[in-house]
C-alpha positions as CSV (number, residue, x, y, z in Angstrom):
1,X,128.4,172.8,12.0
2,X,127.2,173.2,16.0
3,X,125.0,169.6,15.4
4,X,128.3,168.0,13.9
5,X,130.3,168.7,16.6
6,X,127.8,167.5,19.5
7,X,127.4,164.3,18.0
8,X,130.7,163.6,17.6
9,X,131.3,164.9,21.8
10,X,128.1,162.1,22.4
11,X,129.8,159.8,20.4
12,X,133.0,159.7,21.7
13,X,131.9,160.3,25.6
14,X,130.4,157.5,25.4
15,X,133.2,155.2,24.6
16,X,134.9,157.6,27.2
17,X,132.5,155.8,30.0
18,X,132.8,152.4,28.3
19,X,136.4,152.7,29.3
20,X,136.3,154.0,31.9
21,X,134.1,151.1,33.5
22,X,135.8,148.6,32.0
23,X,139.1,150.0,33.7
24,X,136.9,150.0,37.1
25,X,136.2,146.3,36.4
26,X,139.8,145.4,35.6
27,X,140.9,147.7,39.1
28,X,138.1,146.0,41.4
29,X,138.8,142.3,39.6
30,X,142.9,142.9,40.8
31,X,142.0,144.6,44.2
32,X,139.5,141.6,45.1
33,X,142.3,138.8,44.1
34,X,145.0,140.6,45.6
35,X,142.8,140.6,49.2
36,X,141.7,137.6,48.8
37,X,138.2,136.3,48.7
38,X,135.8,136.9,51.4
39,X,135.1,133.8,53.9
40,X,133.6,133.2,57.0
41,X,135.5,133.1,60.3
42,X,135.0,131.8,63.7
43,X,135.6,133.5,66.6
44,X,138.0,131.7,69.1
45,X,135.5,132.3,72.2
46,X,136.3,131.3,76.2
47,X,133.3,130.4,78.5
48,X,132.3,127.0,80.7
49,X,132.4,123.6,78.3
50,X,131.4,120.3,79.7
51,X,132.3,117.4,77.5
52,X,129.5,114.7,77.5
53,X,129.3,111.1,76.0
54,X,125.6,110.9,73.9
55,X,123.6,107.5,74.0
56,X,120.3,105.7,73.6
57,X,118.9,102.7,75.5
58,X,116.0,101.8,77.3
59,X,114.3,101.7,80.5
60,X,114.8,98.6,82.6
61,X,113.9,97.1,85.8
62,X,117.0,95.8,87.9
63,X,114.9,92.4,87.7
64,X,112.1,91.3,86.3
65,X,109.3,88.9,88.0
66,X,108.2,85.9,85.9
67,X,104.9,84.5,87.6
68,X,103.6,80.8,86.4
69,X,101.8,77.8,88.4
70,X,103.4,75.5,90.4
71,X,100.7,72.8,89.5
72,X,98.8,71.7,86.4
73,X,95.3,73.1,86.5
74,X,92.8,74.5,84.2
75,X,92.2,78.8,84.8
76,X,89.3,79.4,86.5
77,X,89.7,82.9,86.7
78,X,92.4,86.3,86.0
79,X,91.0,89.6,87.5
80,X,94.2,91.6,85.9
81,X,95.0,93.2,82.9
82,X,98.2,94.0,81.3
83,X,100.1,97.0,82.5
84,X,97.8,97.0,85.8
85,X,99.5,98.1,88.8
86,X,99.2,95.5,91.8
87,X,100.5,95.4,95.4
88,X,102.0,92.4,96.8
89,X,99.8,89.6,97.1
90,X,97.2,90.6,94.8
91,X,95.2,87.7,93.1
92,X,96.7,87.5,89.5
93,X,95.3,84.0,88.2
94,X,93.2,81.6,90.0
95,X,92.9,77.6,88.5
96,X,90.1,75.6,89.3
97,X,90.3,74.3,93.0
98,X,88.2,71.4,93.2
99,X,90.6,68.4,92.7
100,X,92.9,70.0,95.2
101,X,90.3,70.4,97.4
102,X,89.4,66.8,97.6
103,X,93.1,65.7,97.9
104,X,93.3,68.5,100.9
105,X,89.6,66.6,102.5
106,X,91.6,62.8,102.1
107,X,94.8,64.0,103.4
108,X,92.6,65.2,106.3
109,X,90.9,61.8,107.1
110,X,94.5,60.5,106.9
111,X,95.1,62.6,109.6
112,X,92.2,61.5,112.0
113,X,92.7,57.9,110.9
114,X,96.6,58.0,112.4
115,X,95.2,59.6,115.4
116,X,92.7,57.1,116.0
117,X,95.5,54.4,115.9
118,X,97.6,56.6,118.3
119,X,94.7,56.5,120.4
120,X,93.9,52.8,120.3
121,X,97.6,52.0,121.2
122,X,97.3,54.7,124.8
123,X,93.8,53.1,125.7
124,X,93.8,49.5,124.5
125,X,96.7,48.2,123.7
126,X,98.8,49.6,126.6
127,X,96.3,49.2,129.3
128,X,95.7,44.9,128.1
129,X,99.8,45.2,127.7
130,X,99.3,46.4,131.4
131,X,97.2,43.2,132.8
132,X,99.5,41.0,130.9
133,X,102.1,42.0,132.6
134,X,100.3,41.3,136.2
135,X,99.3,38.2,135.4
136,X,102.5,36.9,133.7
137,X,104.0,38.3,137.1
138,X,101.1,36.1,139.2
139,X,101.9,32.7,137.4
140,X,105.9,33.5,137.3
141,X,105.3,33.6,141.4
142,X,103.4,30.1,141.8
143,X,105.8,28.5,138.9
144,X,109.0,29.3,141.2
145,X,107.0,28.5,144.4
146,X,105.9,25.5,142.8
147,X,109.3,24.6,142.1
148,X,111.2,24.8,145.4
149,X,108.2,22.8,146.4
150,X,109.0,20.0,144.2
151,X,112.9,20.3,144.8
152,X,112.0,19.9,148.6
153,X,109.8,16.9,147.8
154,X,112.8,15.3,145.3
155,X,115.0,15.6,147.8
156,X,112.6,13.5,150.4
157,X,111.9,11.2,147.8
158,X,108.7,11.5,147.1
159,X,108.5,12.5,143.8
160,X,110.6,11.2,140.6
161,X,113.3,13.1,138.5
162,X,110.1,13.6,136.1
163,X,107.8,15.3,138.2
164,X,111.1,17.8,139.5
165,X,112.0,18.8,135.5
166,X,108.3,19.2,134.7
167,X,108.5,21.6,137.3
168,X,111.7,22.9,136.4
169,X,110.0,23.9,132.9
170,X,107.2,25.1,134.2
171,X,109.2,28.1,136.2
172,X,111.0,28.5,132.9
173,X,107.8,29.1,131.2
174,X,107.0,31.7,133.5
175,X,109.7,33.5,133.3
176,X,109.8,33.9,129.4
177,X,106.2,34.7,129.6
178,X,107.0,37.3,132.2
179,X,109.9,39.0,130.0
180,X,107.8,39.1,127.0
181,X,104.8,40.9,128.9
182,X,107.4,43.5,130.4
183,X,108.6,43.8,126.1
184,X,104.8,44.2,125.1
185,X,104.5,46.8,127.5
186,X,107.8,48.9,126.6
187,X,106.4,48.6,123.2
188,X,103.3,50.6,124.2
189,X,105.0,53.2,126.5
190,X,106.6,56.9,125.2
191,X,109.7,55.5,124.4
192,X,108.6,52.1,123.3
193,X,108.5,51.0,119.0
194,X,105.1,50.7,118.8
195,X,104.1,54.0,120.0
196,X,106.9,55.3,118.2
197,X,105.3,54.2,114.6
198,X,101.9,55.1,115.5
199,X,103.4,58.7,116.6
200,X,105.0,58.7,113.4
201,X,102.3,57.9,110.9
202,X,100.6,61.0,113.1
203,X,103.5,63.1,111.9
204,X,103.7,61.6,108.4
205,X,99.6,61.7,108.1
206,X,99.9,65.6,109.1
207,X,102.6,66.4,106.9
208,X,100.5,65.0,103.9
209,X,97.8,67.2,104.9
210,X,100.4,69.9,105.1
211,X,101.5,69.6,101.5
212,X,98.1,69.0,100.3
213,X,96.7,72.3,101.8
214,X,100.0,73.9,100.2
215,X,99.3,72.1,96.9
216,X,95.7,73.7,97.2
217,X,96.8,77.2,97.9
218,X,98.6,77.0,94.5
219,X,95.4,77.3,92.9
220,X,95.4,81.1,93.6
221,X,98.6,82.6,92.1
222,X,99.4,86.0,93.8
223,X,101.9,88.8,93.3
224,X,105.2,88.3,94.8
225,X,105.9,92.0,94.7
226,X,104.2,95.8,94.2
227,X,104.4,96.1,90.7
228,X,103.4,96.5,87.3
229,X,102.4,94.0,85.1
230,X,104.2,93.7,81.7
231,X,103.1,91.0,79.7
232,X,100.5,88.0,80.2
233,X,100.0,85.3,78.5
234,X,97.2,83.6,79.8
235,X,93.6,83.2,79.4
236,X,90.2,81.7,81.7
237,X,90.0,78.1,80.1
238,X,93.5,77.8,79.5
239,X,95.4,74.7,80.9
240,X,99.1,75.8,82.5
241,X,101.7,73.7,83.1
242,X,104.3,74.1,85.6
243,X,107.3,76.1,84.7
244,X,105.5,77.6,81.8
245,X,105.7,81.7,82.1
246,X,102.0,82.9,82.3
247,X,102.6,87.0,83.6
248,X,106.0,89.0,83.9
249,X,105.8,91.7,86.7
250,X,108.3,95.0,86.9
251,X,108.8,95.0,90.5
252,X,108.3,98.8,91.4
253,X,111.1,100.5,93.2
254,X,114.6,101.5,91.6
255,X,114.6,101.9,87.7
256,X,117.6,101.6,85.6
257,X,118.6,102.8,81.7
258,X,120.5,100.5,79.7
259,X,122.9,102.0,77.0
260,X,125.6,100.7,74.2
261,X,128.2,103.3,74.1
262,X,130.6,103.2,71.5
263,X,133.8,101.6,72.5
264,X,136.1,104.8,70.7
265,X,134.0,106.5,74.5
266,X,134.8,103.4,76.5
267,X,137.9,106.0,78.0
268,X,135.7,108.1,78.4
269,X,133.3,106.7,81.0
270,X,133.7,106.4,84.6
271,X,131.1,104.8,87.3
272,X,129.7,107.7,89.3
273,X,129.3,110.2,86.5
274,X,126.5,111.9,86.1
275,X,123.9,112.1,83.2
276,X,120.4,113.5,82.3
277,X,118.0,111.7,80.5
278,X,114.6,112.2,78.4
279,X,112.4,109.5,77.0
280,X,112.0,110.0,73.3
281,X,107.9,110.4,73.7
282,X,108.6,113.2,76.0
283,X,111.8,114.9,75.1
284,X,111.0,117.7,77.1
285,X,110.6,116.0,80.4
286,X,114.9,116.1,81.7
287,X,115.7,113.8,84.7
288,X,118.6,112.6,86.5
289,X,121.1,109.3,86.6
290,X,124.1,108.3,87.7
291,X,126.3,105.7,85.9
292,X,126.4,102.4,88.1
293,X,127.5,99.3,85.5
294,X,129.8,99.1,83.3
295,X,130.1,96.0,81.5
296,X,133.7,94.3,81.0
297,X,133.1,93.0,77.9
298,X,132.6,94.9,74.4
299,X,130.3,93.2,72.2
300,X,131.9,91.9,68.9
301,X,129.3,92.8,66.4
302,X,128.2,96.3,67.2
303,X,131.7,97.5,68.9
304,X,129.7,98.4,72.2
305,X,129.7,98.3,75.4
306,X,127.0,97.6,77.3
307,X,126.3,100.4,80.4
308,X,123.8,100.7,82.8
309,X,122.6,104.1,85.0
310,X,120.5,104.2,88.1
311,X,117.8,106.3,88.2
312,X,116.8,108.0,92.0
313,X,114.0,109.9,90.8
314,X,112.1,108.3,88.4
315,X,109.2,110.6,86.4
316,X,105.8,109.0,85.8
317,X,105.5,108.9,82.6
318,X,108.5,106.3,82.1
319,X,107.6,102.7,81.3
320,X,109.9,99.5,80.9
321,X,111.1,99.2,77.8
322,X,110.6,103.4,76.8
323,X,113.4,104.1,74.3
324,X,115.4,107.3,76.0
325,X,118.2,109.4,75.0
326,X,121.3,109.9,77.5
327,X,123.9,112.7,78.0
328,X,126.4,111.6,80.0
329,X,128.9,114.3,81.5
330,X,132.5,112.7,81.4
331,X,134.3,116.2,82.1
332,X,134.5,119.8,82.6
333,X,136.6,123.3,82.1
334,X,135.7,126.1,83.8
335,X,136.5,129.0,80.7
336,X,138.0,126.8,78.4
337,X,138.8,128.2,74.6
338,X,136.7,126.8,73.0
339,X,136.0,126.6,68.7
340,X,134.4,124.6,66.2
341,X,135.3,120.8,65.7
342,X,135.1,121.7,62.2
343,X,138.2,124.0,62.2
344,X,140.7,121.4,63.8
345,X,142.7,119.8,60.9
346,X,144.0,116.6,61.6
347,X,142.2,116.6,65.1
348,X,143.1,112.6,65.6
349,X,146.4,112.8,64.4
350,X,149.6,113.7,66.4
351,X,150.2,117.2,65.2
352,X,146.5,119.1,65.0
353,X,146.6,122.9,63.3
354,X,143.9,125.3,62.0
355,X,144.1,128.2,59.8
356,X,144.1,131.5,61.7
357,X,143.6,134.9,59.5
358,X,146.3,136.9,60.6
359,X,146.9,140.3,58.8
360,X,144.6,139.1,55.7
361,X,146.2,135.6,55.6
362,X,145.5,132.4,56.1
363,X,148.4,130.8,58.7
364,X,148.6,127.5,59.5
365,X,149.3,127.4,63.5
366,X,149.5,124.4,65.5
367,X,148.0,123.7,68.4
368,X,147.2,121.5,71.0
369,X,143.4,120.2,71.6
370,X,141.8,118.7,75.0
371,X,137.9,117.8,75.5
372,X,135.9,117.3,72.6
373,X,132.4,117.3,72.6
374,X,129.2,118.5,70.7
375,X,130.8,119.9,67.8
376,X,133.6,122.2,69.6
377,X,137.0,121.1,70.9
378,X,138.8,122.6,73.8
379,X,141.7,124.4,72.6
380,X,144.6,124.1,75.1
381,X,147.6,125.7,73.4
382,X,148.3,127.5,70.1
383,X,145.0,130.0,70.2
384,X,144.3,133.2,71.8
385,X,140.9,134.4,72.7
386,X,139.3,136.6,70.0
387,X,141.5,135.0,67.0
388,X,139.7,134.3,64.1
389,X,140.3,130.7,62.8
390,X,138.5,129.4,59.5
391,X,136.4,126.6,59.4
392,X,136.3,123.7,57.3
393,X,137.3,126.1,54.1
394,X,139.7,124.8,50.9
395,X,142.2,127.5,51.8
396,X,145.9,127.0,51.0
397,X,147.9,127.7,54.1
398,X,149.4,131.7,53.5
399,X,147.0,132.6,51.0
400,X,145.4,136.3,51.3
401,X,141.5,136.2,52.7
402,X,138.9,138.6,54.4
403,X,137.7,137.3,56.9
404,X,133.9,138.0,58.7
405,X,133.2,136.4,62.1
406,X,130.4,134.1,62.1
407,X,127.7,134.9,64.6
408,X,127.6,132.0,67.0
């Protein structure tokens, strides 16, 4: 009768528990819906915020150099290598000098040959000018004396009309002889034409000889600048052309970083800002620049604007062309409030809110947003420090939650 009644206590305090747990179950299921479920919160936090405009671009040189010939010729010779450093006036590309060299030797003659005229004009010509013009003066004198003779003897009749004109043209004679000798020998003097063209062909003879020594200097082509070389595109054997680009040179000295910024930041942006940089192959190497160009113009296709920075201070390691990454600070709060972008709804509308948990509930609160940058928004109005907003949640606006603030 004792065994009966034990089994029958098992028996039942078993469904006793079953019950009982199953009433726990119901309890805990109505308890958890009534608080709400559990979701992750943010803390609204206050500290410094700067907001900053992110880019990438490249490095650039304000200007580049591009070095070719200034003659045809054949390359004899180029002692540099791509991405070589060179100081100004360092041989780059030398052509073969020979033709120019023989033009330079005739243009020389040409010289000598225009000064051996000059020369023969001062000690020949002018000197024989010289006597001409003493003897022109001797037979002027006896052709006039002459004459009056002959006038006296017309008038005492003892010579004919005949023998007085022939004497009459005689003096005549003379004379024209004697301007013409004093004309030969102007010709010959400083001021005179023929010393003047013989002076002249001097000039014009050294002035070839000029442009044919320049013409021959051509053949070695040198840096303009210090710099480094970029690109060449020429070979020993190779026949260049004027005009044709052979070597590009990045002049050393300032270097600048060319961006697109979205157009949505073109606001944003002002000339003077400053910025910190790292080239993508060594992302932990930080430098500074300064915005200096902003260009007017957006560009259609990619909705960009094209800006450029300076850089004072550039590291070693960067190369034109290096691909680089760009921060540039636009603004700053000193203790701002400060919480995720995430937790703004309707951030680009007129009226942005969030969701604050207030006593176990979800409010919507409005408030009033400033800088935005980096994945948090400056909060101006609406939150106090401390509050606990949720983030990016499906949570109906009044509905019960617990909250738990994220670690940040």
């Amino acid at each position: 009768m004792k065994m009966i009644q034990l089994s029958l206590f098992s028996k039942w305090r078993w469904k006793y528990l079953l019950v009982v747990l199953v009433l726990g179950a119901v309890a805990y299921f109505f308890v958890q819906r009534w608080l709400g479920p559990q979701l992750a919160a943010e803390v609204v936090l206050r500290r410094d915020f700067v907001q900053s405009v992110v880019a990438s671009g490249h490095v650039q040189s304000p200007h580049r150099v591009d070095i070719g010939a200034q003659i045809t010729g054949t390359v004899a010779r180029v002692p540099v290598a791509e991405g070589q450093s060179v100081a100004a006036g360092t041989l780059l590309i030398e052509l073969l000098p020979a033709e120019l060299q023989a033009a330079e030797r005739q243009a020389d003659i040409a010289v000598l040959q225009a000064q051996a005229k000059l020369r023969q004009l001062l000690e020949v010509q002018a000197p024989v000018a010289e006597q001409a013009l003493r003897q022109a003066q001797v037979t002027q004198a006896n052709a006039q004396s002459a004459f009056k003779r002959n006038q006296d003897l017309f008038k005492q009749g003892f010579i004919g009309q005949a023998a007085l004109d022939d004497a009459r043209k005689a003096s005549e004679l003379a004379d024209a002889q004697l301007h013409s000798a004093h004309k030969q020998l102007e010709t010959t003097a400083a001021s005179g034409s023929d010393y003047a063209m013989a002076s002249t062909a001097v000039s014009q003879a050294k002035a070839a000889a000029e442009a044919a020594r320049a013409r021959s200097s051509y053949a070695s082509i040198r840096s303009p600048v210090e710099g480094v070389l970029i690109a060449r595109n020429v070979e020993v054997g190779d026949v260049v052309q004027s005009g044709k680009v052979l070597m590009t040179l990045s002049p050393k000295g300032k270097t600048q970083i060319v961006i697109a910024v979205d157009e949505k930041n073109l606001h944003l942006i002002a000339l003077g800002q400053k910025a910190l940089v790292s080239a993508d192959a060594y992302p932990q190497q930080k430098f500074n620049a300064e915005l200096v160009y902003i260009n007017p113009g957006v560009n259609a296709q990619t909705g960009s604007v094209d800006v450029k920075l300076d850089v004072p201070q550039a590291p070693e390691v960067l190369r034109q062309d290096m691909t680089v990454s760009v921060d540039i600070e636009v603004a700053r709060r000193p203790q701002a409030l400060l919480l995720s972008s995430a937790a703004v709804r309707d951030a680009d509308n007129a009226a942005p809110w969030v969701l604050r948990v207030e006593e176990g509930r979800a409010v919507k609160v409005p408030v009033h947003v400033g800088l935005r940058s980096g994945g948090l928004t400056e909060v101006l109005d609406g939150l106090n420090e401390g509050d606990l907003v949720l983030s990016g949640i499906a949570v109906q606006p009044g509905q019960r939650v617990r909250a738990a603030a994220a670690a940040r």
